[in-house]
VOPAGU-2260 file (C-alpha; in pm, 1 decimal, decimal comma):
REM VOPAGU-2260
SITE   aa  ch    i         X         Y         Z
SITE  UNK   A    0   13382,8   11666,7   11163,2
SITE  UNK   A    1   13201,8   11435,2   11425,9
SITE  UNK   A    2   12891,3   11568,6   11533,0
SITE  UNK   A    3   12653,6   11574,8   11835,6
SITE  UNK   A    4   12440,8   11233,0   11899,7
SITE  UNK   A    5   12140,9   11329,3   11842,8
SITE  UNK   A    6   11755,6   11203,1   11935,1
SITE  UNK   A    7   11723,0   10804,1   11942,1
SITE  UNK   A    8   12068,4   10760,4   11894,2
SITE  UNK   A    9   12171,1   10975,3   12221,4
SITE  UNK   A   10   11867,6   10798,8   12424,0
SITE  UNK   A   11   12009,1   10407,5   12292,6
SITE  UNK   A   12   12401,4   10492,8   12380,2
SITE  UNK   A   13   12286,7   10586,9   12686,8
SITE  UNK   A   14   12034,4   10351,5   12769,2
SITE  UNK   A   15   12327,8   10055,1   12629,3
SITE  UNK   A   16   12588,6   10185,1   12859,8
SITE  UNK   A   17   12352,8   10205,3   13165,9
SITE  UNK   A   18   12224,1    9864,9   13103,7
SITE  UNK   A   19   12601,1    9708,9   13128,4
SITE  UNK   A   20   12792,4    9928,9   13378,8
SITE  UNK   A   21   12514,8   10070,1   13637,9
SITE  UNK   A   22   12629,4   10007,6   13984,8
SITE  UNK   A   23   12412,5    9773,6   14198,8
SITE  UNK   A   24   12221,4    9954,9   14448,2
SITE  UNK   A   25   11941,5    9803,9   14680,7
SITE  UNK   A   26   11659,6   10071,6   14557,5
SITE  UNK   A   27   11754,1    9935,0   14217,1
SITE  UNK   A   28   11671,5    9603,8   14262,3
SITE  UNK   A   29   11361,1    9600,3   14404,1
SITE  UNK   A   30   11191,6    9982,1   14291,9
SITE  UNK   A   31   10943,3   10042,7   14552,5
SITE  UNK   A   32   10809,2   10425,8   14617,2
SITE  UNK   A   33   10981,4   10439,2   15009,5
SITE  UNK   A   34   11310,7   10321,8   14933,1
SITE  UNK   A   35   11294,9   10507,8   14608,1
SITE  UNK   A   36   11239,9   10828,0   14808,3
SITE  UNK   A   37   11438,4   10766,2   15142,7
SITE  UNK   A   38   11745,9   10667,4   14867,9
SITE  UNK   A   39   11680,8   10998,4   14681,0
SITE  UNK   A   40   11674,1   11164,1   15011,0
SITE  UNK   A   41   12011,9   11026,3   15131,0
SITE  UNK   A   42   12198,3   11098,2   14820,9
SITE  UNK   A   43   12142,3   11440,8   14829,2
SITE  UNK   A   44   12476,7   11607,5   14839,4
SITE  UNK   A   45   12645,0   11338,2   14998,8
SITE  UNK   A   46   12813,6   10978,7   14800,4
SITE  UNK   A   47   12698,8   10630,1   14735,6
SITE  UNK   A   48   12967,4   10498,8   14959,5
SITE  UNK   A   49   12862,9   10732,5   15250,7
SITE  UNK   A   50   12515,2   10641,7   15210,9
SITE  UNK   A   51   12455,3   10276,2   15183,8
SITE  UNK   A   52   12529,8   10175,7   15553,3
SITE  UNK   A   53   12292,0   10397,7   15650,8
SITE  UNK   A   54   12044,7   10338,8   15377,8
SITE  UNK   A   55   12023,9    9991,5   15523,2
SITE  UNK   A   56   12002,5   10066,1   15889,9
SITE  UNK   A   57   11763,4   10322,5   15857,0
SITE  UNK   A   58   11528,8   10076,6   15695,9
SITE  UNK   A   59   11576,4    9807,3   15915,8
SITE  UNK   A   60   11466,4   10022,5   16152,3
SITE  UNK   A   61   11202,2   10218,5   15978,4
SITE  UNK   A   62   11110,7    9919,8   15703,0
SITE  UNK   A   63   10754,8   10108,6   15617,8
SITE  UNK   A   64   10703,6   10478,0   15560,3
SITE  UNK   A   65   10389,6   10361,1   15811,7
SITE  UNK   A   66   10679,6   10363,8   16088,1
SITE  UNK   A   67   10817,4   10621,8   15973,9
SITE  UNK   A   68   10564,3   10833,6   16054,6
SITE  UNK   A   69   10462,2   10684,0   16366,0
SITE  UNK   A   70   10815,2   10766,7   16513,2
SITE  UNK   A   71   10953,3   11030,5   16748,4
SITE  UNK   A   72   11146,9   11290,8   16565,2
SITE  UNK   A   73   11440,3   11172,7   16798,5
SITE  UNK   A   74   11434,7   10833,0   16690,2
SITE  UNK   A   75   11450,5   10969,7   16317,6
SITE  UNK   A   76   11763,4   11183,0   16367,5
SITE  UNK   A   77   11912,5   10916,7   16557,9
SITE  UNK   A   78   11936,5   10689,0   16296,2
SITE  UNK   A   79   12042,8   10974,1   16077,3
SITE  UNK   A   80   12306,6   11078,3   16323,1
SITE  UNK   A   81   12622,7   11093,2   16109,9
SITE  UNK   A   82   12500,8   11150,2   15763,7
SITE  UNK   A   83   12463,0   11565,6   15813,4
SITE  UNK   A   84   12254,7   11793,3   15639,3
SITE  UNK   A   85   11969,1   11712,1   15944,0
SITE  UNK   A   86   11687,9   11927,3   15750,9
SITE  UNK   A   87   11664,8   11604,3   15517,7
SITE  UNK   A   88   11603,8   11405,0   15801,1
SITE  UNK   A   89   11349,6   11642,7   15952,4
SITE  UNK   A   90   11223,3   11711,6   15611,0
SITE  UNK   A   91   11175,2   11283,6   15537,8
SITE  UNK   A   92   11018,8   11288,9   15907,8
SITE  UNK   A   93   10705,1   11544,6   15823,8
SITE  UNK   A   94   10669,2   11445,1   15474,9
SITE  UNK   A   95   10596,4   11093,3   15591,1
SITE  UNK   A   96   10316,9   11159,1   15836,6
SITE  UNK   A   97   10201,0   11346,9   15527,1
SITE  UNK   A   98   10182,6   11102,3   15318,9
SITE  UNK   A   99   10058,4   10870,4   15584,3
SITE  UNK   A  100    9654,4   10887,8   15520,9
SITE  UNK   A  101    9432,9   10650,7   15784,6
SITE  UNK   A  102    9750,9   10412,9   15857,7
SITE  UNK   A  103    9824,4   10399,7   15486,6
SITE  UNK   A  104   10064,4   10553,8   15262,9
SITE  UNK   A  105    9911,9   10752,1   14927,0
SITE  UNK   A  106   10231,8   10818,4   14725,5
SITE  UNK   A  107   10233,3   11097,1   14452,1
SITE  UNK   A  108   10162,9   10950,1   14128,3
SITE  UNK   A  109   10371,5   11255,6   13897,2
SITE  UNK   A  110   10641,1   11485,1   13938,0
SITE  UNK   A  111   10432,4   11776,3   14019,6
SITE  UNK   A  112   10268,8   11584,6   14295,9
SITE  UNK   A  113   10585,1   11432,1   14431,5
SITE  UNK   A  114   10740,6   11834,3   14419,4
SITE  UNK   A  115   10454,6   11937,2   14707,6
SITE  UNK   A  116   10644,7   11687,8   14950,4
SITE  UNK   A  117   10826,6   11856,5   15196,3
SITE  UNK   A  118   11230,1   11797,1   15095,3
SITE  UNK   A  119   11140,0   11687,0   14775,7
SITE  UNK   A  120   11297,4   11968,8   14492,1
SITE  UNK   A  121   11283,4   11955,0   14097,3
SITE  UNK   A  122   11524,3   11742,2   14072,2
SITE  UNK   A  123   11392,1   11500,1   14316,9
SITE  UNK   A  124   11039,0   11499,0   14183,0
SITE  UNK   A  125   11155,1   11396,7   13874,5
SITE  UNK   A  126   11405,1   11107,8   13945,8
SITE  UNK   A  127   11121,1   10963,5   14150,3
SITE  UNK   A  128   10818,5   11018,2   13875,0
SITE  UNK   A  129   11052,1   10849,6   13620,3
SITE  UNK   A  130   11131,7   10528,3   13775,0
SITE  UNK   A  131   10861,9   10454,6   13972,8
SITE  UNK   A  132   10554,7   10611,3   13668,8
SITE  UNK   A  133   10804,9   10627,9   13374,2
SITE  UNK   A  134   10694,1   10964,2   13334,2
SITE  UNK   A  135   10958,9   11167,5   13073,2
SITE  UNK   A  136   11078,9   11427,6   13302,1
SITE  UNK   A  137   11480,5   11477,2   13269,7
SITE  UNK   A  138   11666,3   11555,1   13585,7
SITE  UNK   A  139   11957,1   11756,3   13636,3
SITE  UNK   A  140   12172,1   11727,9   13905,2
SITE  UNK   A  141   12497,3   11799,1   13978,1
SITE  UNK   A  142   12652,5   11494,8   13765,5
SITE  UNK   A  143   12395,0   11553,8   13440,0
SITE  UNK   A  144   12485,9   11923,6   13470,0
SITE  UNK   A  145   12832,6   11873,0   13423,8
SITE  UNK   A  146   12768,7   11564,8   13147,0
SITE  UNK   A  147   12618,4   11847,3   12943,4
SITE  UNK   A  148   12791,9   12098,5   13008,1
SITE  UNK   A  149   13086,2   11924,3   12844,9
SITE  UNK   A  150   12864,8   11768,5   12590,3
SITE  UNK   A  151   12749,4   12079,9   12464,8
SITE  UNK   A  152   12997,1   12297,7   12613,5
SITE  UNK   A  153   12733,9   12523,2   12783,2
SITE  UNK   A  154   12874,0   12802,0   12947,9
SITE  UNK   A  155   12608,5   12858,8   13236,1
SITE  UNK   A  156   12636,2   12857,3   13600,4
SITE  UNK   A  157   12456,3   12508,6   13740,4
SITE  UNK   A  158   12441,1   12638,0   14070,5
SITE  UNK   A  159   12169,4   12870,9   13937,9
SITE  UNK   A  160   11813,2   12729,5   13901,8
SITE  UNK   A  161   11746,6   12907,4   13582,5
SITE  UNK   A  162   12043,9   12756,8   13435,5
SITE  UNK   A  163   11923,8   12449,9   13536,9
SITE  UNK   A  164   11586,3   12457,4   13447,0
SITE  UNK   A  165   11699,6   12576,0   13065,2
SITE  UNK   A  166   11901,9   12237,0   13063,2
SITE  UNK   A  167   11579,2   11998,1   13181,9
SITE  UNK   A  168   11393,6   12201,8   12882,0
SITE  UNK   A  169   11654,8   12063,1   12646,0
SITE  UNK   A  170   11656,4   11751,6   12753,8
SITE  UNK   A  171   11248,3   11693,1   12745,1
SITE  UNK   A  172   11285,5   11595,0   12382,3
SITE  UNK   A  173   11560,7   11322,3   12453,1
SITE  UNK   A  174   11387,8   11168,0   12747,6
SITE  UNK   A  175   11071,8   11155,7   12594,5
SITE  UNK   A  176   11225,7   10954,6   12325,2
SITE  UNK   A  177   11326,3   10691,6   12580,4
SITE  UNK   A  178   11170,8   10325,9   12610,6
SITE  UNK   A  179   11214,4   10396,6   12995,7
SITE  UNK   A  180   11247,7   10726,7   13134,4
SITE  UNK   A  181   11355,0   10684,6   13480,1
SITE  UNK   A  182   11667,1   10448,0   13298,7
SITE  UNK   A  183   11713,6   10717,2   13070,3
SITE  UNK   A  184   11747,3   10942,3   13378,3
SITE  UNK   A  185   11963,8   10741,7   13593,8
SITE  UNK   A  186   12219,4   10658,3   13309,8
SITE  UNK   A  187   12271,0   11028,1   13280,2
SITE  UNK   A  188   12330,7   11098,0   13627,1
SITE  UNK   A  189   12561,3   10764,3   13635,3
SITE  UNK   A  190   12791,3   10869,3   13336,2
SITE  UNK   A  191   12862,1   11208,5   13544,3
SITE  UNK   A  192   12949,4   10973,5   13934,6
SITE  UNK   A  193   13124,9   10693,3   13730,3
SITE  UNK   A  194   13294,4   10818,2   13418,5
SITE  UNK   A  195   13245,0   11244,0   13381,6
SITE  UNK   A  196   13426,2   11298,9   13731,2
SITE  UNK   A  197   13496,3   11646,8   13803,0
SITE  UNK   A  198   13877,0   11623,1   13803,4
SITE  UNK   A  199   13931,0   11350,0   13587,6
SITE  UNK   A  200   13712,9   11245,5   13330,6
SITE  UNK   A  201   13772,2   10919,2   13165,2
SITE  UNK   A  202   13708,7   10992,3   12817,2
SITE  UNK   A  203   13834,5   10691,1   12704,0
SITE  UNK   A  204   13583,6   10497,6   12790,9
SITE  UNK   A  205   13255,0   10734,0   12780,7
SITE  UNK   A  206   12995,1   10648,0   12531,7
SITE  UNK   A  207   12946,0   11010,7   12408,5
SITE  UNK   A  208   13302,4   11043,3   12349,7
SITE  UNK   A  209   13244,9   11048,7   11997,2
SITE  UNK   A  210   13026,0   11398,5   11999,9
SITE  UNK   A  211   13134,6   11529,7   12303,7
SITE  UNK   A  212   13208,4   11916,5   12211,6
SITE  UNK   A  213   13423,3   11985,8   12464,5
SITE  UNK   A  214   13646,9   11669,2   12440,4
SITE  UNK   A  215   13691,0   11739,7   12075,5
SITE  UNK   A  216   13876,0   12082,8   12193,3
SITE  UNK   A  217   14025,4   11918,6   12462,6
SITE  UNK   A  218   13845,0   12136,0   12764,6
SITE  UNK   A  219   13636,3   11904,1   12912,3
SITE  UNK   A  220   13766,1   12059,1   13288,0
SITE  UNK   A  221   13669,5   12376,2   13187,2
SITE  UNK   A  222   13339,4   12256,2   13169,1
SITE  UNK   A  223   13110,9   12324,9   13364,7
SITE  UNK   A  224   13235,3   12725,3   13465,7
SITE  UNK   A  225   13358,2   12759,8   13783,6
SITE  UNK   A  226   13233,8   13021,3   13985,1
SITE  UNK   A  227   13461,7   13193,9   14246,8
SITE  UNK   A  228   13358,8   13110,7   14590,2
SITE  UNK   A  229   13343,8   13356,2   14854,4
SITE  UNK   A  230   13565,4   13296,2   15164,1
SITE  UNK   A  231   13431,4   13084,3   15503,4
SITE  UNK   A  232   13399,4   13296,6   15800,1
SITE  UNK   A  233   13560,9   13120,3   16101,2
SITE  UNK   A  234   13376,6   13115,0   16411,8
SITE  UNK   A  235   13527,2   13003,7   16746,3
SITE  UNK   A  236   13354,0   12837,1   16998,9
SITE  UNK   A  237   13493,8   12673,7   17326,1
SITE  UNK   A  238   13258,0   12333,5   17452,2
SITE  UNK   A  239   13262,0   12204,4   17828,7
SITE  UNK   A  240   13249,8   11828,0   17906,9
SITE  UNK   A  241   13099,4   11775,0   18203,5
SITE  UNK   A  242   13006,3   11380,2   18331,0
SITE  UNK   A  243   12821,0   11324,6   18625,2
SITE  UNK   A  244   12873,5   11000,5   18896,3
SITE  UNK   A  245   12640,1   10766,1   18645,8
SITE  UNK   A  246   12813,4   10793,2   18325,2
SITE  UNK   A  247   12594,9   11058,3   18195,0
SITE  UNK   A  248   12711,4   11416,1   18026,0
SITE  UNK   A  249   12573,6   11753,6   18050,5
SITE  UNK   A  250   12435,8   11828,0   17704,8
SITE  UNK   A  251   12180,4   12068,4   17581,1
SITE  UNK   A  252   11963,9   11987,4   17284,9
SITE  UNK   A  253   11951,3   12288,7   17012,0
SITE  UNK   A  254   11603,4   12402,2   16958,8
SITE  UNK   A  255   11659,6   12740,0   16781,1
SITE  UNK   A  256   11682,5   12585,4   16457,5
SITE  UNK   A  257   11940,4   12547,7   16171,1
SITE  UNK   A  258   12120,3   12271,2   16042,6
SITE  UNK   A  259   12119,9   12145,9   16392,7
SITE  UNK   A  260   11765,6   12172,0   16528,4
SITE  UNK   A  261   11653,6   11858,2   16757,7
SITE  UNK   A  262   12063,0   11731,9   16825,0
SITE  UNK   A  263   12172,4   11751,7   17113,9
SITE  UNK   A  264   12525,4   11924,1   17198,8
SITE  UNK   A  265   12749,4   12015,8   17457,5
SITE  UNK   A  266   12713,1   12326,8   17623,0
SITE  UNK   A  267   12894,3   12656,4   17447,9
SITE  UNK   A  268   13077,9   12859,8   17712,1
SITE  UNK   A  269   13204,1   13234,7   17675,5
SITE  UNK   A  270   13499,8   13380,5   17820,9
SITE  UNK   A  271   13334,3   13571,0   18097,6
SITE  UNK   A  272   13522,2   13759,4   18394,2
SITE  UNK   A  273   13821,0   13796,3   18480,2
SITE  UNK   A  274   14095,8   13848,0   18770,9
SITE  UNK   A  275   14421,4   13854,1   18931,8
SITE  UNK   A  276   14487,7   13812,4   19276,7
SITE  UNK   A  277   14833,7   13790,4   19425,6
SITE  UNK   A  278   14962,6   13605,1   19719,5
SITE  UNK   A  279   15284,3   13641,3   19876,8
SITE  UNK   A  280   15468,3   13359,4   19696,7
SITE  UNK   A  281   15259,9   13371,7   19370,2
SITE  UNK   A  282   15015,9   13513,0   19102,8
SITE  UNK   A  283   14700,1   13387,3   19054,5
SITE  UNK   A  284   14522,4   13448,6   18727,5
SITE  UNK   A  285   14141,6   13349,7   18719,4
SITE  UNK   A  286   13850,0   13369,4   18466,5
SITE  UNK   A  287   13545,6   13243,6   18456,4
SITE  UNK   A  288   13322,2   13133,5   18199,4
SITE  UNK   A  289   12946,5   13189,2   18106,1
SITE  UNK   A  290   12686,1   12904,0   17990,3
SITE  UNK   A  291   12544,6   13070,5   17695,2
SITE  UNK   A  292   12238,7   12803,3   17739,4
SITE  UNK   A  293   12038,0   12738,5   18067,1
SITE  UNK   A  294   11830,0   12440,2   17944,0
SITE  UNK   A  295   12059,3   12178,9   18003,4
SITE  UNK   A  296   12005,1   11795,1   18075,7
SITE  UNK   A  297   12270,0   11555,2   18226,5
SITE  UNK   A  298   12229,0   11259,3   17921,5
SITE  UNK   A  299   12376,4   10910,2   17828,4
SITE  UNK   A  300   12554,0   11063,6   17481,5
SITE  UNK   A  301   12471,1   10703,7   17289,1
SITE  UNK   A  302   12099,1   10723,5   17351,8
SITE  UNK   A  303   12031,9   11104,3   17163,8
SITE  UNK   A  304   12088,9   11230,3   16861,4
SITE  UNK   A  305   12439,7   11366,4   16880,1
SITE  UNK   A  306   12580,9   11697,6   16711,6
SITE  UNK   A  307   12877,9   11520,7   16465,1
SITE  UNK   A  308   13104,9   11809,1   16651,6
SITE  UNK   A  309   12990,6   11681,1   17009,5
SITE  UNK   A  310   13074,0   11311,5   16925,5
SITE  UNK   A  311   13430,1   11398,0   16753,5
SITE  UNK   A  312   13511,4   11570,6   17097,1
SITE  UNK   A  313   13359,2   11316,6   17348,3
SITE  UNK   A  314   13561,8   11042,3   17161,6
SITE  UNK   A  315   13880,1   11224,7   17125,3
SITE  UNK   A  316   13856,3   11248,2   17490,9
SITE  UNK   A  317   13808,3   10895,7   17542,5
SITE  UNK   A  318   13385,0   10813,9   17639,5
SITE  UNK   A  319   13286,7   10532,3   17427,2
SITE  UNK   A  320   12975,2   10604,0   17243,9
């Protein structure tokens, strides 16, 4: 029967594979702690793909965290505009000025230091400790979840923080094994994007095919358990578009908070009252509708930060942005 890799041998297959098939990335190249961090950042919950273009732009126009912090919060979701998930944006924004100490930047040295940042989770904290300190911390994302989960056919929710805390604790002894952690780290988490796909895993060509547990029963998609989602409410909302003589459009920046806070949208109306008045060779049916915000501001849409709803319906009806 084939058995588990275990120790050394786990750590060098890994390490091996990583060192021949690891996508180039720019933060790869050249691992310094700000593009480290704003790449970590980016890649949370959204693709590699999705995230380059901006990676770059964003530090072309933020090279330093220095400017980073010395920049409106505007100017920060601007350049995020697109990408979603705005509390990373806001979150990158007040960590830097944080970090920021008499114009310089004093960067956490350890995972438990990098974890007080403000965006910056478990899983974060580790991924940047081990590449840029080589300290042996394992992460677990969503890819190294569901690496081990087939690998050791663990039946745990990864959604769960417990579940995924167990998993870094049974790691530690792996990583700590490794001639370079943060390698170690992102070979694990490159094996789930590149080879242990949700859907479709190409076992073929996986170099822990050999002691993979749940390939050797042939259930590797069962792995890791799927948890029944509960169904998405649908709200309805109807938005106005309305341009002034100088090219400008009414739009109202969201300050309440959310996933939206500091964007600016255009204004939600509610059906409001209405009447019927008839004339002698027709019917006339009326309503009215009610702003449901006052503070509103006639704006070019291509200078602010733009909701990714409010730019889908400005260019479907035809304003270049």
């Amino acid at each position: 029967m084939q058995k588990n890799h275990k120790g050394k041998e786990l750590v060098a297959v890994l390490e091996t594979w990583y060192a021949e098939k690891k996508r180039s990335m720019p933060w790869r190249l050249n691992p310094t702690p700000y593009g480290c961090w704003l790449s970590e950042i980016m890649m949370q919950q959204t693709t590699y793909a999705a995230v380059l273009p901006y990676y770059e732009r964003f530090l072309a126009r933020f090279p330093s965290v220095e400017s980073l912090a010395a920049a409106d919060e505007a100017e920060v979701l601007k350049q995020w505009e697109g990408l979603g998930y705005y509390a990373r944006a806001r979150n990158l924004h007040k960590a830097a000025r944080s970090l920021v100490v008499d114009g310089k930047a004093a960067w956490p040295k350890s995972a438990a230091e990098w974890a007080k940042v403000p965006g910056v989770g478990p899983y974060t904290a580790a991924a940047l400790a081990s590449v840029l300190k080589g300290e042996p911390v394992p992460v677990v994302d969503g890819n190294v979840a569901r690496v081990f989960a087939r690998y050791w056919m663990i039946s745990e929710d990864f959604k769960k923080l417990p579940a995924r805390a167990r998993l870094a604790e049974r790691l530690t002894p792996e990583i700590e094994q490794a001639a370079v952690p943060g390698n170690f780290n992102q070979a694990m988490m490159e094996l789930g994007a590149l080879v242990c796909t949700p859907t479709s895993p190409d076992c073929g060509v996986c170099p822990l095919r050999s002691g993979c547990a749940a390939r050797r029963k042939g259930v590797q998609t069962d792995y890791p358990i799927k948890v029944a989602k509960g169904s998405v409410p649908t709200r309805r909302a109807t938005q106005v578009i309305i341009p002034d003589e100088k090219g400008r459009i009414l739009l109202v920046q969201n300050r309440e908070g959310g996933l939206l806070k500091g964007l600016w949208e255009l204004p939600t109306v509610e059906p409001s009252i209405g009447l019927t008045q008839v004339f002698s060779h027709f019917k006339l049916e009326l309503s009215t509708v009610k702003v449901l915000r006052k503070d509103a501001e006639f704006k070019v849409p291509g200078s602010v930060p733009l909701a990714t709803t409010t730019r889908k319906v400005l260019e479907a009806a035809g304003f270049e942005l």
